[in-house]
Backbone as JSON, one array per atom type, in Angstrom:
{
  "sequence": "XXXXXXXXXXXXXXXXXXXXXXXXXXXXXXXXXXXXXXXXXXXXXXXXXXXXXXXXXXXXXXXXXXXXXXXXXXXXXXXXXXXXXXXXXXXXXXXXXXXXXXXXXXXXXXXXXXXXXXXXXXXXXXXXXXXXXXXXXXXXXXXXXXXXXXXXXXXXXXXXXXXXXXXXXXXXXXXXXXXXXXXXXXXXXXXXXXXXXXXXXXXXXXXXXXXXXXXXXXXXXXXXXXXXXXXXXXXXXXXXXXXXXXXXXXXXXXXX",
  "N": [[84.54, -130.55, -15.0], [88.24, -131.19, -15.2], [90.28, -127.54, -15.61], [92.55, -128.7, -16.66], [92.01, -130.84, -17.77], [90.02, -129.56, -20.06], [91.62, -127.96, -21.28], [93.12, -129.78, -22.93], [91.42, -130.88, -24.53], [90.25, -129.01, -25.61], [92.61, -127.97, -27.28], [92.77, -129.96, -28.6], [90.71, -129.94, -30.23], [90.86, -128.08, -31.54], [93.39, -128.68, -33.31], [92.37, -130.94, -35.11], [89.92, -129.36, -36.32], [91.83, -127.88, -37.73], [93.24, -129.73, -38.91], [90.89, -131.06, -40.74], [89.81, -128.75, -42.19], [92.35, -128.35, -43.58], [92.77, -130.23, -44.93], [90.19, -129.88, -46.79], [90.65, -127.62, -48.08], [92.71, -128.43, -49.82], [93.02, -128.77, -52.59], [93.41, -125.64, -53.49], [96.2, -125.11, -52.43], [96.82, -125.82, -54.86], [96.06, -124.52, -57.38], [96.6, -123.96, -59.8], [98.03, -125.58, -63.05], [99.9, -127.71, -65.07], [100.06, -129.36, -68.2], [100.33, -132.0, -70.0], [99.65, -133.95, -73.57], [99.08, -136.33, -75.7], [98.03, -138.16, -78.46], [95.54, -140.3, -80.91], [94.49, -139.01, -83.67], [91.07, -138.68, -85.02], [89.23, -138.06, -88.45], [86.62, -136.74, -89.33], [84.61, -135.74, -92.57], [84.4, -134.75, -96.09], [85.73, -136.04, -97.31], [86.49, -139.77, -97.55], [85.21, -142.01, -95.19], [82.21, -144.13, -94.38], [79.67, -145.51, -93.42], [76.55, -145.02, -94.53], [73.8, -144.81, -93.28], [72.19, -143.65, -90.71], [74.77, -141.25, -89.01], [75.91, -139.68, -86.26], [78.06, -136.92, -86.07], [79.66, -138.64, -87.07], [80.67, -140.92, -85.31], [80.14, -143.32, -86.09], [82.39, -143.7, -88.25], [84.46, -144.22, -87.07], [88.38, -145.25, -87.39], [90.99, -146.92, -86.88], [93.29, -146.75, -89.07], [92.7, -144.53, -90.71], [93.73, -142.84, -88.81], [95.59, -140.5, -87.3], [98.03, -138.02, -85.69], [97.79, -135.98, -82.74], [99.68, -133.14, -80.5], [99.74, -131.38, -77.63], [99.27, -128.86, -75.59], [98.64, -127.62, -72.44], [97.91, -125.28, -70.06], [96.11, -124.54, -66.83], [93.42, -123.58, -64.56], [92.55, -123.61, -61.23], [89.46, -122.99, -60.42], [87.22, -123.19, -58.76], [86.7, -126.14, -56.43], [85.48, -128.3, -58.35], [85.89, -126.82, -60.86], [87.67, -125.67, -63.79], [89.47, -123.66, -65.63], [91.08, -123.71, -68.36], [93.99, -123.02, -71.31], [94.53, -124.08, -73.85], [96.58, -125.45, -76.36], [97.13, -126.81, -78.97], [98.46, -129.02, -81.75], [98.75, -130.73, -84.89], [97.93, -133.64, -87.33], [95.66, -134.46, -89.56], [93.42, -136.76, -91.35], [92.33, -138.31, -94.43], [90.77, -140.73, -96.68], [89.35, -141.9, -99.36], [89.63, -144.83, -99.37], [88.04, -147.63, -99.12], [85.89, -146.82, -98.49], [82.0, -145.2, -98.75], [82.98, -143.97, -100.97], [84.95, -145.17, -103.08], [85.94, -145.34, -105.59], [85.77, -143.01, -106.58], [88.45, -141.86, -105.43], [89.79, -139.77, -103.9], [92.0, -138.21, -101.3], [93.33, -136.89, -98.31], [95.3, -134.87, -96.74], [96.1, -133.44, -93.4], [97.33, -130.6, -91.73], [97.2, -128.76, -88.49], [96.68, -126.02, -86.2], [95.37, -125.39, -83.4], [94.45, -123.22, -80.98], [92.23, -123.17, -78.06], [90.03, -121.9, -75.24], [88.74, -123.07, -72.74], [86.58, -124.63, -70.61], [86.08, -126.99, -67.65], [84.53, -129.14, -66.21], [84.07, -131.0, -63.06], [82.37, -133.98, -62.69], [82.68, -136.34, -61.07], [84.48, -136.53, -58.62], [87.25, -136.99, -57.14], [88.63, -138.73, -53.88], [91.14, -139.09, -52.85], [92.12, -136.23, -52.3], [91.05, -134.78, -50.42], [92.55, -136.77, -48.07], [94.18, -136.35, -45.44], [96.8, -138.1, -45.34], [97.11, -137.98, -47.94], [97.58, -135.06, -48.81], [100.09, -135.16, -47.48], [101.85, -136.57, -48.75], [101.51, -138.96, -49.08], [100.71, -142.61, -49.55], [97.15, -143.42, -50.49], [95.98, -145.92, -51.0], [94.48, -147.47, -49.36], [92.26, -146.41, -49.21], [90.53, -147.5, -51.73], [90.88, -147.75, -55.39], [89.65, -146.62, -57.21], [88.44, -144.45, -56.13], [90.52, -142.82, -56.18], [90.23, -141.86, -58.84], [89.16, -138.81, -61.13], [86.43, -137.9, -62.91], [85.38, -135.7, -66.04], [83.76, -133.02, -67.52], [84.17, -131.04, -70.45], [83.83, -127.57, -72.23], [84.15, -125.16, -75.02], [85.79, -122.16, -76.61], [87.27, -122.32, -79.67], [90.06, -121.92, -82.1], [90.92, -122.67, -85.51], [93.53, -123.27, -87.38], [94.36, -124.68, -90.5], [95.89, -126.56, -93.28], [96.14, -128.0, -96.27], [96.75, -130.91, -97.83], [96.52, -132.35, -100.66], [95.61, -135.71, -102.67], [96.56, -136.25, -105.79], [93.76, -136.95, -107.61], [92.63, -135.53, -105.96], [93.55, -133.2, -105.68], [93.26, -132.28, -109.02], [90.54, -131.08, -108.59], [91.59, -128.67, -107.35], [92.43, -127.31, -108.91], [91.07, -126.94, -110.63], [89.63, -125.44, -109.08], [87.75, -125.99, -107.43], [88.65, -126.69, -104.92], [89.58, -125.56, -101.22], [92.94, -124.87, -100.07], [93.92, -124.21, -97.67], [92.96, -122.59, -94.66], [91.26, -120.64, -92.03], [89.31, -121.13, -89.29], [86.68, -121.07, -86.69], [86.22, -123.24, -83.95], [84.12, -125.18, -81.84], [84.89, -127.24, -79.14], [84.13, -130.55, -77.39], [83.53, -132.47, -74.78], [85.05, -135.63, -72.96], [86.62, -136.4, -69.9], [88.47, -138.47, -68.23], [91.26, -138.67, -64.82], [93.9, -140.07, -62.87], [94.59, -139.64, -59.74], [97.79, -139.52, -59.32], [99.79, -138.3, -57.12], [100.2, -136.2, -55.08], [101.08, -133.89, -56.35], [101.64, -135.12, -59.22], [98.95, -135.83, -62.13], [97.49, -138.15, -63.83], [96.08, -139.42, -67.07], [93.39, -140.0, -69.51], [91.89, -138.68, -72.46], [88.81, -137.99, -74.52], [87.91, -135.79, -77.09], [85.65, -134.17, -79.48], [85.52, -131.99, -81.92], [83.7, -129.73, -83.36], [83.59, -128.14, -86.28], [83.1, -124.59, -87.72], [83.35, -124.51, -90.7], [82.97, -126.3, -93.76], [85.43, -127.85, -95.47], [87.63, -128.39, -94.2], [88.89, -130.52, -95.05], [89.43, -129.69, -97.52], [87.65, -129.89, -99.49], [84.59, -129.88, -100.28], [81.26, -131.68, -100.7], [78.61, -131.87, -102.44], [76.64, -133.1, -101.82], [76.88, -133.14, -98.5], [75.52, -132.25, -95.87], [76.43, -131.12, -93.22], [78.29, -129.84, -91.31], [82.6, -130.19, -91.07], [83.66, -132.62, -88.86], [86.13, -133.36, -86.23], [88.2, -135.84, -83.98], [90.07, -135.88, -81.12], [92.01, -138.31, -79.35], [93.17, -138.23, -76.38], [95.94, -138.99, -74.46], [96.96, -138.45, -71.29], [99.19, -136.22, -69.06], [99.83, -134.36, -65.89], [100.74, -131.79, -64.32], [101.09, -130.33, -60.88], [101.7, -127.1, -59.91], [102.6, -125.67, -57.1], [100.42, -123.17, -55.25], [101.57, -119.32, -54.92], [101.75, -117.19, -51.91], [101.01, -115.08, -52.75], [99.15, -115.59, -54.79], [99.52, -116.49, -57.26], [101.35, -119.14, -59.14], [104.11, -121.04, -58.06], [107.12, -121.92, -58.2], [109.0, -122.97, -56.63]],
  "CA": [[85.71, -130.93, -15.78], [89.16, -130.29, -14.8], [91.24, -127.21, -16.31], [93.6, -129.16, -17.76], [91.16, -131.66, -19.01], [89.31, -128.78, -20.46], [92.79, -127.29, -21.98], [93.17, -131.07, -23.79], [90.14, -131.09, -25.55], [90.11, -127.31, -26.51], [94.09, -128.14, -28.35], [92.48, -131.23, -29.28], [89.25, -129.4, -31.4], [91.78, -127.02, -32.53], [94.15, -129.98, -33.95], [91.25, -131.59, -35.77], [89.66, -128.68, -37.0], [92.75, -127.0, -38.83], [93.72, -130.67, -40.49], [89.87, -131.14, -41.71], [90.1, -127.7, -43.41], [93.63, -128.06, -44.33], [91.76, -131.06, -46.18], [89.06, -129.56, -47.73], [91.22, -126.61, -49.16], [93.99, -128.53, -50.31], [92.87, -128.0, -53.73], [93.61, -124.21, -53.02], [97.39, -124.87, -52.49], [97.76, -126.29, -56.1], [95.23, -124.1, -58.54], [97.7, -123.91, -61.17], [98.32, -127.15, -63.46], [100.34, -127.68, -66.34], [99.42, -130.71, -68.94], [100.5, -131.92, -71.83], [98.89, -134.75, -74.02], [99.4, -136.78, -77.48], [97.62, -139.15, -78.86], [95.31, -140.43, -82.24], [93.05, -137.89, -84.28], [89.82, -138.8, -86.35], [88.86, -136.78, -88.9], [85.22, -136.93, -90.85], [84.32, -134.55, -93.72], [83.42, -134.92, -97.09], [86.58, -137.3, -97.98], [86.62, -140.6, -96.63], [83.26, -141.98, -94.09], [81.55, -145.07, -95.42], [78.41, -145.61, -93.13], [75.46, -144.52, -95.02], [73.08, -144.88, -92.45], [72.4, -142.37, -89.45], [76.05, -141.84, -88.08], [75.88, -138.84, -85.13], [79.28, -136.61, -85.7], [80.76, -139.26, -87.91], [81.46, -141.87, -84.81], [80.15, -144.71, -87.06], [83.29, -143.9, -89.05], [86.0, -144.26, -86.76], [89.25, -146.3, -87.82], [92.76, -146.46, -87.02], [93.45, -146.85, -90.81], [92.7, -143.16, -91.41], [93.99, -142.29, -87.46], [96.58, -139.52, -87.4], [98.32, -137.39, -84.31], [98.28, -134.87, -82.26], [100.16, -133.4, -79.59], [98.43, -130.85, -77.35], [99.84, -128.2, -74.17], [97.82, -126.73, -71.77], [97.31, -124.43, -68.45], [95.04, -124.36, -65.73], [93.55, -122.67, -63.1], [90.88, -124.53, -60.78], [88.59, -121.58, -59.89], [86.68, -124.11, -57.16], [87.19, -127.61, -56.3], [84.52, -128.33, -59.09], [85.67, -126.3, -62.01], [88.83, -125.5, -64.05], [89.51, -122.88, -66.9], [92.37, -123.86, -69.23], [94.18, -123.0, -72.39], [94.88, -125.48, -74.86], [97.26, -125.25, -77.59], [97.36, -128.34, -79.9], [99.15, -128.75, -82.81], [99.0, -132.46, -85.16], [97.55, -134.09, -88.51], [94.2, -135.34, -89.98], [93.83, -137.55, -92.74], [90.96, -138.89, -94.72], [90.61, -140.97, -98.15], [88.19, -142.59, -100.33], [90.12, -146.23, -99.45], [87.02, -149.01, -98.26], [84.51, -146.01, -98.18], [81.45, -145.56, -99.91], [82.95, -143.17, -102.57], [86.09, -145.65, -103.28], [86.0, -145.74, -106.81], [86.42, -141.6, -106.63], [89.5, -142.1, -105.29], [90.08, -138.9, -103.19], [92.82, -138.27, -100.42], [93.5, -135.52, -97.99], [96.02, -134.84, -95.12], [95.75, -132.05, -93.25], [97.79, -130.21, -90.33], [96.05, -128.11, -87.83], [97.02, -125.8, -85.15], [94.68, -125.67, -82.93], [94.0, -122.81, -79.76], [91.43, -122.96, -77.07], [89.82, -122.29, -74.18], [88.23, -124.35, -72.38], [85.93, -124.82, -68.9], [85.88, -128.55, -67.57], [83.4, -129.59, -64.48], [84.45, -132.26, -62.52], [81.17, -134.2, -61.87], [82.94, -136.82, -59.66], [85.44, -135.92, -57.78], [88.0, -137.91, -56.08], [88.26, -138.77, -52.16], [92.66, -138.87, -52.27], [92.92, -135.24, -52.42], [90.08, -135.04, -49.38], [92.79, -136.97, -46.82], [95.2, -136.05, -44.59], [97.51, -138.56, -45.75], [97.5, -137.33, -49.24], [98.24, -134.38, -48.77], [101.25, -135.11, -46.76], [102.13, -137.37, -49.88], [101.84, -140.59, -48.91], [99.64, -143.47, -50.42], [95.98, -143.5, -49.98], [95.12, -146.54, -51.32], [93.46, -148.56, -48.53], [90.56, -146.45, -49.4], [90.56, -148.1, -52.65], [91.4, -147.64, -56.85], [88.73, -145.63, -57.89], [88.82, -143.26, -54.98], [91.62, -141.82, -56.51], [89.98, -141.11, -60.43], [88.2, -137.44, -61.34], [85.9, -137.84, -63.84], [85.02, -134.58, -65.84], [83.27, -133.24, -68.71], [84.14, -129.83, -71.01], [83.25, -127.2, -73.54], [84.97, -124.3, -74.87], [85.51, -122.16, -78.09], [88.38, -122.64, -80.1], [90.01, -121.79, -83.37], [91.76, -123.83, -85.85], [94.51, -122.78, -88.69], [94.67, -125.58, -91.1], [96.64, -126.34, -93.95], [95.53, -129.14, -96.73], [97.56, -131.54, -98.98], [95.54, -133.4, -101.64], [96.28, -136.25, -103.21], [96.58, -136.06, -107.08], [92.72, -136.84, -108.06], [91.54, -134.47, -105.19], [94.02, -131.85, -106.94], [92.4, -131.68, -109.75], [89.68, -130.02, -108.33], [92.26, -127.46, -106.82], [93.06, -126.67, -110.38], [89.6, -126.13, -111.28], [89.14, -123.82, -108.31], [87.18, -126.72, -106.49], [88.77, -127.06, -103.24], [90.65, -124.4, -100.81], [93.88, -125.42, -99.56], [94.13, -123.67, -96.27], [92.1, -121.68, -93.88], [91.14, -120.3, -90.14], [87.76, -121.55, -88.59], [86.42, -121.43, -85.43], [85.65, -124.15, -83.35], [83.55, -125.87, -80.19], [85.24, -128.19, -78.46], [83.5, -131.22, -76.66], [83.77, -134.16, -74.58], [85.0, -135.95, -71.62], [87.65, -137.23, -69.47], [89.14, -139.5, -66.79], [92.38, -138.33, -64.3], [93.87, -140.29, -62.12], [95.62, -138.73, -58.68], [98.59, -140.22, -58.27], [100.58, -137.77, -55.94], [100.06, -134.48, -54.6], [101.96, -133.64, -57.31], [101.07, -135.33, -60.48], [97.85, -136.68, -62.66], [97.77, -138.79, -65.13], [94.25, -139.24, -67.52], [92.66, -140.21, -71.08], [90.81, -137.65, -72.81], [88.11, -137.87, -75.91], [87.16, -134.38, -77.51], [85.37, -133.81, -80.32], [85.59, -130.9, -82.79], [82.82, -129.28, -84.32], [83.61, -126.84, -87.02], [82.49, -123.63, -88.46], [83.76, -124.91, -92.13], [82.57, -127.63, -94.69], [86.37, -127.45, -96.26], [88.53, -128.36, -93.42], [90.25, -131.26, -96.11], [89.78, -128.99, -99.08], [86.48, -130.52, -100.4], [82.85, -130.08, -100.02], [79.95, -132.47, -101.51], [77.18, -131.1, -102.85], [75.39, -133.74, -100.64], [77.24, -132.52, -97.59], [74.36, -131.6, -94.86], [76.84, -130.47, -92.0], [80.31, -129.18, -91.3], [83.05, -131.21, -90.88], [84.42, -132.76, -87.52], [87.27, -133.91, -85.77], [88.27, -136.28, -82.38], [91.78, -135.93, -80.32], [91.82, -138.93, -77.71], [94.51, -138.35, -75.67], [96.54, -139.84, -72.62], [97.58, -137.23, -70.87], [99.89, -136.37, -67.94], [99.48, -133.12, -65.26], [101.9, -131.43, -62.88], [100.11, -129.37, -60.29], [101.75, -126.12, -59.42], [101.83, -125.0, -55.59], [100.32, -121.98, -54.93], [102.03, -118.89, -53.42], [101.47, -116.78, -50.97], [100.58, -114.18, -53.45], [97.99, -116.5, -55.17], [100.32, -117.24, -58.05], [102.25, -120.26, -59.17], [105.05, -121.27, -57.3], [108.29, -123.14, -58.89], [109.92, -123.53, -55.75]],
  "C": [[86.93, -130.15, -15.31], [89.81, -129.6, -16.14], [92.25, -127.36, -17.13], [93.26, -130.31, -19.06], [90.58, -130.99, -20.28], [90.08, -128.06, -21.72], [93.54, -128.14, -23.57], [92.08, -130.5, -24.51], [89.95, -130.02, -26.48], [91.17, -127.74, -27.82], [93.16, -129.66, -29.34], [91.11, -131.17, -30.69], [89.94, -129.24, -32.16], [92.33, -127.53, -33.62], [92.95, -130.25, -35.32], [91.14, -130.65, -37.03], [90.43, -127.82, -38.11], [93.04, -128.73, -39.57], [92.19, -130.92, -41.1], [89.74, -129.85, -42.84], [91.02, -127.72, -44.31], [93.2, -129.18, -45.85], [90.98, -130.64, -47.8], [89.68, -128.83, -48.48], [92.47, -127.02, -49.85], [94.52, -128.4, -51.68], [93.42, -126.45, -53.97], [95.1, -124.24, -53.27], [98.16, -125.33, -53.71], [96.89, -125.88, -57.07], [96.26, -123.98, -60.04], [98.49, -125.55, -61.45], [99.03, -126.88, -64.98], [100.36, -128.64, -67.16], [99.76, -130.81, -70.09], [99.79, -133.27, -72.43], [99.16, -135.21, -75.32], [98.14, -138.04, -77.37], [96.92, -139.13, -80.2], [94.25, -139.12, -82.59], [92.61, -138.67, -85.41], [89.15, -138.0, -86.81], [87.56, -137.43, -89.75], [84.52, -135.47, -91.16], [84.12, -135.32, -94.93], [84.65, -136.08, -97.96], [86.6, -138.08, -96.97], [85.18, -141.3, -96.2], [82.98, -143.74, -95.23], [80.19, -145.39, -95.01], [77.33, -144.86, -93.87], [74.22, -144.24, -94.35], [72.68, -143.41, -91.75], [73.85, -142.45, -88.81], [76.57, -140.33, -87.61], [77.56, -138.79, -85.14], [79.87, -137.8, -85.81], [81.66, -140.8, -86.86], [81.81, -143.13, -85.49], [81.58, -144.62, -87.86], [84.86, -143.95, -88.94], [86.76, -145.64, -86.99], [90.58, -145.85, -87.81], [93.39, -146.31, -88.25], [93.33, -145.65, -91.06], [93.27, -142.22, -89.99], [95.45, -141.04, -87.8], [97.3, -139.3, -85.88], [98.19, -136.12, -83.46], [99.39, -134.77, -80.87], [99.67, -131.85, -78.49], [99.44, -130.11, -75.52], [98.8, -127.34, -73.59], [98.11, -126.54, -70.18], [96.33, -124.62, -67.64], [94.63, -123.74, -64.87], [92.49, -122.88, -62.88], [90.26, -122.7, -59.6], [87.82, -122.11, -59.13], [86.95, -125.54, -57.46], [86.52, -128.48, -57.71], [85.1, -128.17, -60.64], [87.18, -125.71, -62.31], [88.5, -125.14, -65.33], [91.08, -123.44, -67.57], [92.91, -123.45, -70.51], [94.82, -123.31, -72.98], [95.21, -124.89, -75.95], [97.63, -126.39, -77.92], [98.17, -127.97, -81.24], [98.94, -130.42, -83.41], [98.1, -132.02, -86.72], [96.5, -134.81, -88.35], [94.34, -135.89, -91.08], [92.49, -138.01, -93.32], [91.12, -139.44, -96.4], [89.61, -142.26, -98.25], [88.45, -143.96, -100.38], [88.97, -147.17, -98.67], [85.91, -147.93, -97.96], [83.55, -146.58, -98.93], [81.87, -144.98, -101.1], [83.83, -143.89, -102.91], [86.77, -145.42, -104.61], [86.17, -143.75, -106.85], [87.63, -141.3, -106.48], [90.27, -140.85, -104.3], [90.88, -138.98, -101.84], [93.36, -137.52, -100.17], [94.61, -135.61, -96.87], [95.89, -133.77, -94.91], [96.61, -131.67, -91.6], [97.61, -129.18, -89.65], [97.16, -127.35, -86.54], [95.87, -124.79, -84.42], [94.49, -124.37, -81.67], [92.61, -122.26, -79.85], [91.0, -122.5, -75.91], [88.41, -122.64, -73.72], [87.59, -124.43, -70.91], [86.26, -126.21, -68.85], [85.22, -128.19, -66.16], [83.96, -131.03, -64.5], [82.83, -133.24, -61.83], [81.28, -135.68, -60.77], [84.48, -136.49, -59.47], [86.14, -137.02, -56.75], [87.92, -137.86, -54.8], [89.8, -138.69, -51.79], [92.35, -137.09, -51.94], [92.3, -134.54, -50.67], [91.26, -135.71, -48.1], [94.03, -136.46, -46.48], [96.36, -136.73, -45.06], [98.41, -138.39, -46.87], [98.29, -136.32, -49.28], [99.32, -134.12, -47.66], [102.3, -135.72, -47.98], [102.54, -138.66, -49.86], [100.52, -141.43, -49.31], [98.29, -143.46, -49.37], [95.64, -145.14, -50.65], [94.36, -147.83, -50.82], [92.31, -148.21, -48.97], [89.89, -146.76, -51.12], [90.73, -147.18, -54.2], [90.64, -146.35, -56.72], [89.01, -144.69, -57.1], [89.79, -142.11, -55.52], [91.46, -141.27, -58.36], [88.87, -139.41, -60.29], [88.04, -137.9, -62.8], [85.06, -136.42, -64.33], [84.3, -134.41, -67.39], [83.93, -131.76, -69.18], [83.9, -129.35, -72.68], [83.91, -126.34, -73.92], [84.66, -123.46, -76.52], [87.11, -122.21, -78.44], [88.76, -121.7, -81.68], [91.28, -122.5, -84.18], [92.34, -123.72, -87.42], [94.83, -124.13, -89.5], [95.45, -125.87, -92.71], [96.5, -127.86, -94.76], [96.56, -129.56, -97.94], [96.99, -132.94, -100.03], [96.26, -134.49, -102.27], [96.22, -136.15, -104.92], [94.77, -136.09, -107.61], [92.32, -135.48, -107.01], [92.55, -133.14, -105.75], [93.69, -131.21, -107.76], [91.06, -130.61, -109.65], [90.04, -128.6, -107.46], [92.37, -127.06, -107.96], [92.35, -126.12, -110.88], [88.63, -125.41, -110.0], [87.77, -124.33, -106.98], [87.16, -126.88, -104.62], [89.65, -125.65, -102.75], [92.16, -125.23, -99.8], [94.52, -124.75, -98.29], [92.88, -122.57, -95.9], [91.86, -121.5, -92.37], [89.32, -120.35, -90.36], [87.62, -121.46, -87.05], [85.5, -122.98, -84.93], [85.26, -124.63, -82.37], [83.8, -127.24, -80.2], [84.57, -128.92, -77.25], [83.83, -132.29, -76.02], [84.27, -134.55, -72.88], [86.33, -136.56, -71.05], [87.9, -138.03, -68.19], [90.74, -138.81, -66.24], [92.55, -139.61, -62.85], [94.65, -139.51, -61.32], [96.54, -139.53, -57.95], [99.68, -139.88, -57.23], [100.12, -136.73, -55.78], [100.59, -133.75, -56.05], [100.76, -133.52, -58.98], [99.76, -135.99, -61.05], [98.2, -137.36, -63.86], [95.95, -139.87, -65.68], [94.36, -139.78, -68.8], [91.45, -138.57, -71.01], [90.06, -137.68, -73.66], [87.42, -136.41, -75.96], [86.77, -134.55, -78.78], [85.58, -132.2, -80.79], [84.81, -130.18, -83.61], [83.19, -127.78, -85.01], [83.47, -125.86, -87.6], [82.8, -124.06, -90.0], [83.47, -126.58, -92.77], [84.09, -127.86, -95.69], [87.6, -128.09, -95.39], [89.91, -129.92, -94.48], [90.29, -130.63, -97.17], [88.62, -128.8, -100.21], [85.15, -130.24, -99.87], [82.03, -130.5, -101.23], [79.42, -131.7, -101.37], [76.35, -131.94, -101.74], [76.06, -133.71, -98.96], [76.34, -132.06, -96.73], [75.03, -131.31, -93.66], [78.68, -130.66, -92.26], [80.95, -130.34, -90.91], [83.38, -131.63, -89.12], [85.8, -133.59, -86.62], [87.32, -134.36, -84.14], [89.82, -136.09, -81.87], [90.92, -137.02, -79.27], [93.29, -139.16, -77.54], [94.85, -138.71, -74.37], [97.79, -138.62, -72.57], [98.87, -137.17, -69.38], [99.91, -134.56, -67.1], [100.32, -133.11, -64.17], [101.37, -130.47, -62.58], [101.22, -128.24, -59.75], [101.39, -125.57, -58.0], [101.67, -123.55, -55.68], [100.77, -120.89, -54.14], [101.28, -118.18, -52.88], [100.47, -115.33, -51.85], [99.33, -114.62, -54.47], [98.82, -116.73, -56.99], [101.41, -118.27, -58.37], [103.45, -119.97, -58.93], [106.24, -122.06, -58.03], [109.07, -123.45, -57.58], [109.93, -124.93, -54.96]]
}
């Protein structure tokens, strides 16, 4: 082989080999994410619910009719391509009453407003293929290699805690009067569930999220049944939006 042929091929490994890495680590140059999120909250506890049946963390009893809001800020920091620590500060309203349940004829009705911090792991158990090309991370469209290609699907868990603050309606009062219900309190809580992101620039994401809420407290509207057999719980599903942070040189986020 001639020298100069030899001199090609060498520049020509070289080439290759720094954009397949530059690839693989491109995650690396954006560990820091910033996210914010709104959307409905479902609340089930001891006001409200109507399934009688078996109904697993109260899904059987979801309904926009008792739906509320939140609105929800969080951090990031992807500790491998895989895995991301965050901390979530929510803030919003729950709601729940005795309207088309089974207790109807009780008549009970709660609102309730919550502020909410977490933190939080998430695993990514698929993983997109944009962030993977060369193209991408130059910031130009990937999507010959098709839709999906470009979603992260992930799951997380975390612990939390959750300051709440309860407003009865006149019958569920009464049992504030007679020393029945508590009208505020701090609980801790484990946060569950799953999400979707899509990657639509180097830049930004944009996702749905469903979490559940499992609570240390049977009280979180004010009330606990005697026939009550587990704490109360709560869902946030939110549509979210994420701006990735370049990393500097110093391994902290970059605004420039």
């Amino acid at each position: 082989m001639r020298r100069s042929n030899f001199i090609i091929l060498l520049l020509c490994l070289l080439f290759t080999s720094s954009v397949v890495h530059g690839q693989a680590d491109f995650w690396k140059s954006r560990r820091y994410e910033a996210a914010a999120g709104i959307g409905p909250t479902f609340f089930f506890g001891d006001v409200g619910g109507f399934s009688r049946s078996i109904n697993i963390l109260g899904i059987r009893d979801i309904t926009f009719r008792q739906a509320r809001y939140d609105l929800n800020l969080n951090v990031k920091y992807r500790i491998t391509s895989d895995i991301n620590v965050r901390l979530s500060v929510a803030y919003g309203f729950l709601h729940a009453a005795d309207t088309r349940g089974s207790n109807e004829g009780r008549g009970f009705a709660a609102s309730m407003s919550i502020f909410e911090p977490a933190l939080i792991g998430e695993y990514y158990f698929i993983k997109n293929k944009s962030e993977s090309s060369y193209l991408f991370s130059k910031g130009r469209s990937t999507n010959s290699e098709g839709l999906f290609s470009s979603f992260d699907f992930y799951a997380f868990t975390g612990i939390g805690g959750l300051s709440y603050s309860v407003s009865p309606n006149d019958k569920l009062n009464q049992k504030l009067a007679n020393g029945g219900i508590k009208p505020a309190g701090f609980t801790a809580i484990i946060p569950v569930g799953v999400g979707t992101s899509f990657i639509y620039s180097p830049d930004f994401n944009f996702g749905i999220e469903l979490g559940g809420r499992y609570s240390f407290t049977d009280n979180l509207d004010g009330y606990t049944s005697q026939y009550s057999s587990s704490n109360d719980v709560y869902y946030f599903l939110n549509f979210t939006i994420t701006y990735k942070l370049k990393t500097g040189a110093n391994g902290l986020p970059s605004f420039r």
